[in-house]
C-alpha positions as a Markdown table, in Angstrom:
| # | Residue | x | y | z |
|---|---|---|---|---|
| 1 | Unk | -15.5 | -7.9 | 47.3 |
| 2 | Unk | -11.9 | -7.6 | 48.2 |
| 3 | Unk | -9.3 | -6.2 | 46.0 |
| 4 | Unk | -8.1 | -9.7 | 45.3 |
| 5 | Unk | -11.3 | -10.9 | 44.4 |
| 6 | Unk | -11.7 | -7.8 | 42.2 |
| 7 | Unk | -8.8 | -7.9 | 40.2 |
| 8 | Unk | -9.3 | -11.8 | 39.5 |
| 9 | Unk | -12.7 | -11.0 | 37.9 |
| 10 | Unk | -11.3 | -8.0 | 35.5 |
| 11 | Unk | -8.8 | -10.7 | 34.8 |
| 12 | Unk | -11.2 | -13.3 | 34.1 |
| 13 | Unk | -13.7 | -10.7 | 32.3 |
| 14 | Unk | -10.6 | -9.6 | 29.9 |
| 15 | Unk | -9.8 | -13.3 | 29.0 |
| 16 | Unk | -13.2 | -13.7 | 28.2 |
| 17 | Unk | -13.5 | -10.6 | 26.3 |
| 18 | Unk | -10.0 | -11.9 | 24.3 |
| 19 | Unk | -11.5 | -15.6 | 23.9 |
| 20 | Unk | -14.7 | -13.4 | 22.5 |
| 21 | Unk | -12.7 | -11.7 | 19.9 |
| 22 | Unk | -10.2 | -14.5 | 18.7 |
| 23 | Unk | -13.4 | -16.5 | 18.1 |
| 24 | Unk | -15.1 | -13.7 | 16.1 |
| 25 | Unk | -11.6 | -13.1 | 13.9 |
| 26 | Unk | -11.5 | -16.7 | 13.5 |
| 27 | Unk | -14.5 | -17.4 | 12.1 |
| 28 | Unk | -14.5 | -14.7 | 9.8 |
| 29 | Unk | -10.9 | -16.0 | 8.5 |
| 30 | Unk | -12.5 | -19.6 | 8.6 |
| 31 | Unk | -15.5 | -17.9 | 6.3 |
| 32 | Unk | -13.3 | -17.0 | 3.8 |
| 33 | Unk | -11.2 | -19.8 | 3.5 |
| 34 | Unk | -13.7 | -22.5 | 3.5 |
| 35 | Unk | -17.4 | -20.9 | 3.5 |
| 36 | Unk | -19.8 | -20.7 | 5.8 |
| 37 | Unk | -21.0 | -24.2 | 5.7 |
| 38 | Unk | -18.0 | -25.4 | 6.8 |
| 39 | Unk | -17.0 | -22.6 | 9.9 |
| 40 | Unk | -18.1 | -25.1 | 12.5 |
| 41 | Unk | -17.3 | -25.3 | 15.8 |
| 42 | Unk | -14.7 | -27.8 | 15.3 |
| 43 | Unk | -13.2 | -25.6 | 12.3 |
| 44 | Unk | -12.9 | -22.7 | 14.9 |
| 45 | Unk | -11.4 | -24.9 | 17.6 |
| 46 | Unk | -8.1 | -26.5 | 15.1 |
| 47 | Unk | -8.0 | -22.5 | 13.8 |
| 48 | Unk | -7.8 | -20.8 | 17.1 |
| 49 | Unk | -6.3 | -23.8 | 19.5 |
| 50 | Unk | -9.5 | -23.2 | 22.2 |
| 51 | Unk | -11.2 | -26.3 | 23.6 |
| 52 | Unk | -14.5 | -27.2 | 22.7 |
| 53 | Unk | -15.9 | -25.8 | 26.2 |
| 54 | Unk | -14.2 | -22.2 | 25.7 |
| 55 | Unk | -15.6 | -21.9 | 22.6 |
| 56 | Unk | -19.1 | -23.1 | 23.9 |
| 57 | Unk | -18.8 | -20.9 | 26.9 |
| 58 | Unk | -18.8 | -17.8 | 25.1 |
| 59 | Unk | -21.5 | -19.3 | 21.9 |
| 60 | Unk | -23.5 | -22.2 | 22.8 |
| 61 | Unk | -25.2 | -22.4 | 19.7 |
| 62 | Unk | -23.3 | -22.0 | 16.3 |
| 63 | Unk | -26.6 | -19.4 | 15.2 |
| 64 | Unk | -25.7 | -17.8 | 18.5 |
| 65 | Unk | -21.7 | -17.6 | 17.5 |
| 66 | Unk | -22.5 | -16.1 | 13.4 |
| 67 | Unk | -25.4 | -13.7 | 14.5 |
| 68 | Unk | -22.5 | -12.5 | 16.7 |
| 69 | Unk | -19.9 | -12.3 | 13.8 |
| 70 | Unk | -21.9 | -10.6 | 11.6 |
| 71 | Unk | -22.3 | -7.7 | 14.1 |
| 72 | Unk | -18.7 | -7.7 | 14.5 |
| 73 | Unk | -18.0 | -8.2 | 10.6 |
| 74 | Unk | -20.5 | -5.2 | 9.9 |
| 75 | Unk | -19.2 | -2.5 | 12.2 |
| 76 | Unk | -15.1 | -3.7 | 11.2 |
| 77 | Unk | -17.0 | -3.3 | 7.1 |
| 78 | Unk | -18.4 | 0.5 | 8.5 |
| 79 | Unk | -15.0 | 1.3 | 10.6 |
| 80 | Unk | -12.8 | 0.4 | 7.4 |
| 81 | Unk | -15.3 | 2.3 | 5.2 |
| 82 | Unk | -15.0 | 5.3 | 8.3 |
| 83 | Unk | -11.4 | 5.8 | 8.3 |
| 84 | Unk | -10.9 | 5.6 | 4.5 |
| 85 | Unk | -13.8 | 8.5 | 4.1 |
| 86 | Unk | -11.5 | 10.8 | 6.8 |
| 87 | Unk | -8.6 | 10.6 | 4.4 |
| 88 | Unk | -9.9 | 12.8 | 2.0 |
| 89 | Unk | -9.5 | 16.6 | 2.3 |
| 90 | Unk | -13.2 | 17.6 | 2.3 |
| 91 | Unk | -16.5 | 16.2 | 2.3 |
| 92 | Unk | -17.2 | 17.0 | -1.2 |
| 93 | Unk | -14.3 | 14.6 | -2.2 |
| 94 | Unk | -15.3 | 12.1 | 0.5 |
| 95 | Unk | -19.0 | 12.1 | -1.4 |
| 96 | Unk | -17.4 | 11.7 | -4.8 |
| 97 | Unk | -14.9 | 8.7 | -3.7 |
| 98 | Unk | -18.0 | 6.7 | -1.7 |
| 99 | Unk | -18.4 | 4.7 | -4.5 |
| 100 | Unk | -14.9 | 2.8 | -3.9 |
| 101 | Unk | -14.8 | 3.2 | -0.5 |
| 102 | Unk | -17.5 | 1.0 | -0.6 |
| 103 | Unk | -16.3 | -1.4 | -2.5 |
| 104 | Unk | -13.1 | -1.8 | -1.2 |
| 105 | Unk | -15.6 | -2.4 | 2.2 |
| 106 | Unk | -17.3 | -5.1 | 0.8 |
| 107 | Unk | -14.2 | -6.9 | -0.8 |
| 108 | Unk | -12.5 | -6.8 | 2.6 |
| 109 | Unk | -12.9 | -10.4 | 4.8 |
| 110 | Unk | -15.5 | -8.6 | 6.8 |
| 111 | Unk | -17.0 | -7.6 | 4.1 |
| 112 | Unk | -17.1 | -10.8 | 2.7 |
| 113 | Unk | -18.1 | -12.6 | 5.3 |
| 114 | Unk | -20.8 | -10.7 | 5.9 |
| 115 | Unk | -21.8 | -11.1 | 3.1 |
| 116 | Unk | -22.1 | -14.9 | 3.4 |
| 117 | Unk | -23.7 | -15.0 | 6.6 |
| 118 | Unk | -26.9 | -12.8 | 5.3 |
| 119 | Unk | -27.1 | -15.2 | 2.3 |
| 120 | Unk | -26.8 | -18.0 | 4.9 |
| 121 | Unk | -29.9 | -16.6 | 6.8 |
| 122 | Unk | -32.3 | -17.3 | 4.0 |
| 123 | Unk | -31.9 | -21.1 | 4.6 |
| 124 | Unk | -32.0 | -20.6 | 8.1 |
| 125 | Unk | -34.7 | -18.8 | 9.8 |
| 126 | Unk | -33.6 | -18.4 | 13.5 |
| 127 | Unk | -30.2 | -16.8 | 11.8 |
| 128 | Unk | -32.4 | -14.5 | 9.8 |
| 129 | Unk | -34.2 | -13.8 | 13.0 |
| 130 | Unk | -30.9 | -12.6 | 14.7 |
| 131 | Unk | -29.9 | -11.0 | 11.7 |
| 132 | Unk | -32.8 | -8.3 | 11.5 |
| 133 | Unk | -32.0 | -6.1 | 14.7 |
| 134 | Unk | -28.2 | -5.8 | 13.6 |
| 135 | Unk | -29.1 | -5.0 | 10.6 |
| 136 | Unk | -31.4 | -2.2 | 11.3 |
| 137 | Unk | -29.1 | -0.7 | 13.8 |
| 138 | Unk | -26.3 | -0.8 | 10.8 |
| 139 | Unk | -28.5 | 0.6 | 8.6 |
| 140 | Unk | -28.7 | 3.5 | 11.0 |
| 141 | Unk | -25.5 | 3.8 | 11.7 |
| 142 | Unk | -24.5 | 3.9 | 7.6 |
| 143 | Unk | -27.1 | 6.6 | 6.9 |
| 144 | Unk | -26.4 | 8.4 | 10.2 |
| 145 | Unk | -22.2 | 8.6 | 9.1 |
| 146 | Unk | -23.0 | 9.2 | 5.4 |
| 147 | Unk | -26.0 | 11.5 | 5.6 |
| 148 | Unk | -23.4 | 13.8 | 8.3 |
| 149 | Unk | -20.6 | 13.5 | 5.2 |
| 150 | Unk | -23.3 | 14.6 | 2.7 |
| 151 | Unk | -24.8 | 17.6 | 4.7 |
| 152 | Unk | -21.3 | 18.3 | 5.4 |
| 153 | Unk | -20.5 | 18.9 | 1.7 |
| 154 | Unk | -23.5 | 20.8 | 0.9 |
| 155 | Unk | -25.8 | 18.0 | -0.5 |
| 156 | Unk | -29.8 | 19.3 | 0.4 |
| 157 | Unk | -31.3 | 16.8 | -0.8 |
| 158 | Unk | -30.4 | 13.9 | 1.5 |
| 159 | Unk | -33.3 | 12.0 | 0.6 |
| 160 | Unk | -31.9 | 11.1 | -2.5 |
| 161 | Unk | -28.5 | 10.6 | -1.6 |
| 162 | Unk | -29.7 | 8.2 | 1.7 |
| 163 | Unk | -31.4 | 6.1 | -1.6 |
| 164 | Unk | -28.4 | 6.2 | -3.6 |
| 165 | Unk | -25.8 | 4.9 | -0.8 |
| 166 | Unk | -28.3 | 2.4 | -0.1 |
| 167 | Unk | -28.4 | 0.9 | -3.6 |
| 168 | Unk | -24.7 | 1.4 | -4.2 |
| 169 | Unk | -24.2 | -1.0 | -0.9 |
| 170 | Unk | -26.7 | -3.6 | -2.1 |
| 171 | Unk | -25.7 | -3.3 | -6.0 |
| 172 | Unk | -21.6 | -4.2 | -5.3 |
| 173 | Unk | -22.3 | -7.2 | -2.4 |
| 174 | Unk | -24.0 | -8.7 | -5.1 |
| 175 | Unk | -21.2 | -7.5 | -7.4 |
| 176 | Unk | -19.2 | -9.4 | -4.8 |
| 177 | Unk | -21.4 | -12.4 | -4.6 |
| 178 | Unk | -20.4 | -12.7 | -8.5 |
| 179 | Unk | -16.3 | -12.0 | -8.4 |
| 180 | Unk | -16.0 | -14.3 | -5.6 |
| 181 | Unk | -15.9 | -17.3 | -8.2 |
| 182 | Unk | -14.5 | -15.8 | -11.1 |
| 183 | Unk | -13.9 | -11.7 | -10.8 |
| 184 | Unk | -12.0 | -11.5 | -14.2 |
| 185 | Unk | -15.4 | -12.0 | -16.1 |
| 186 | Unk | -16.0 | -8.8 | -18.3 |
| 187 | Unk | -19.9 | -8.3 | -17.2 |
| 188 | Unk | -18.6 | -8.0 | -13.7 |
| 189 | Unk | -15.9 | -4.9 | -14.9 |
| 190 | Unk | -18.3 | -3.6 | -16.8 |
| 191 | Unk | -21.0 | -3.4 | -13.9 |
| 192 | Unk | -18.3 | -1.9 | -12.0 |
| 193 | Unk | -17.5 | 0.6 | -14.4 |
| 194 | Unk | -22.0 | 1.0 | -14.9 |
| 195 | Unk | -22.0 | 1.8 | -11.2 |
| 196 | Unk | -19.3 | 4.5 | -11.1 |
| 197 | Unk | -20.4 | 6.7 | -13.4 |
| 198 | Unk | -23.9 | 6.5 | -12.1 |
| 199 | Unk | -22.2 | 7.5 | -8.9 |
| 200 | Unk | -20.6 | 10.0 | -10.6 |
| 201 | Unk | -24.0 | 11.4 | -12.4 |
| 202 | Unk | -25.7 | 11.2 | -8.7 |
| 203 | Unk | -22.9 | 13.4 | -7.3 |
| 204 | Unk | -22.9 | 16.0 | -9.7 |
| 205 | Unk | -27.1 | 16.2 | -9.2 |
| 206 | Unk | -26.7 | 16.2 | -5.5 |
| 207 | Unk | -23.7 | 18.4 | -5.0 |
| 208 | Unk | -23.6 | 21.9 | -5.3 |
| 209 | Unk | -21.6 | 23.8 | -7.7 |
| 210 | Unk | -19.4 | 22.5 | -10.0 |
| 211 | Unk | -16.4 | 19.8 | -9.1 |
């Protein structure tokens, strides 16, 4: 291949990677502002300005396109929750503050749209299908980051902690699932409030020494 050649297909490869992404931001905006029902193709062409074929060329199904966002929303959810975490001072403080740096994750439009697209998948079995290897490798990656920020503060018994994160993440999205329509009830606050101090109890189990 010449050097002409060559720099026309990193050209090429960069607009598709760009296409790629305003596509993925665009239907996770679309998600939130009119729900995944209605994040078509057509809703992601008027949001974004692509034709119908640029859009198809880099998702030729719509299952194809939202197994795609949710891998994108999850790991922008993980890197939000990631760079909160490494502005605390230490890792003990990082364990104590998980609980709303995970809730702040699943309130964010990543968050949220993720959210969706997995309650999306139970109507829909070739999404769900899609769904399951992204989810186990996020599931990895989650215990992998919060089992290193754990060890790091001195927790032993990461067993128990691995459980606890794991609930915490399942127990807000469907915290979330609730607020989304009305978020000023007083059952939702006082779940919220239910969950942090059984965050806080797990913390001072699991950490050592006292705060």
């Amino acid at each position: 291949m010449t050097a002409a050649r060559s720099d026309g297909a990193r050209r090429r490869n960069r607009k598709g990677l760009e296409t790629r992404a305003r596509i993925l931001e665009s239907a996770v905006a679309c998600i939130n502002r009119l729900g995944y029902a209605a994040t078509t193709v057509d809703a992601i062409m008027q949001d974004t300005g692509l034709s119908r074929g640029s859009v198809l060329n880099q998702f030729p199904t719509r299952t194809e396109m939202m197994v795609e966002v949710a891998d994108y929303a999850m790991h922008a959810t993980i890197r939000h929750s990631n760079r909160l975490l490494a502005e605390f001072g230490t890792s003990r403080e990082a364990v104590i503050g998980f609980f709303d740096v995970t809730w702040k994750g699943q309130q964010t439009p990543h968050g949220i749209a993720m959210t969706e697209i997995l309650l999306a998948a139970r109507w829909d079995a070739a999404l769900a299908e899609g769904l399951k290897p992204i989810a186990e490798q996020v599931e990895t990656e989650i215990d992998d980051q919060a089992g290193k920020t754990a060890e790091s503060a001195g927790v032993e018994d990461l067993a128990a902690w691995l459980t606890h994160v794991r609930v915490l993440i399942l127990s807000l999205r469907g915290i979330v699932i609730e607020s989304t329509y009305d978020d000023d009830r007083p059952a939702i606050r006082q779940a919220v409030v239910r969950l942090r101090q059984m965050h806080e109890r797990q913390c001072g189990r699991l950490l050592p020494g006292k705060p």
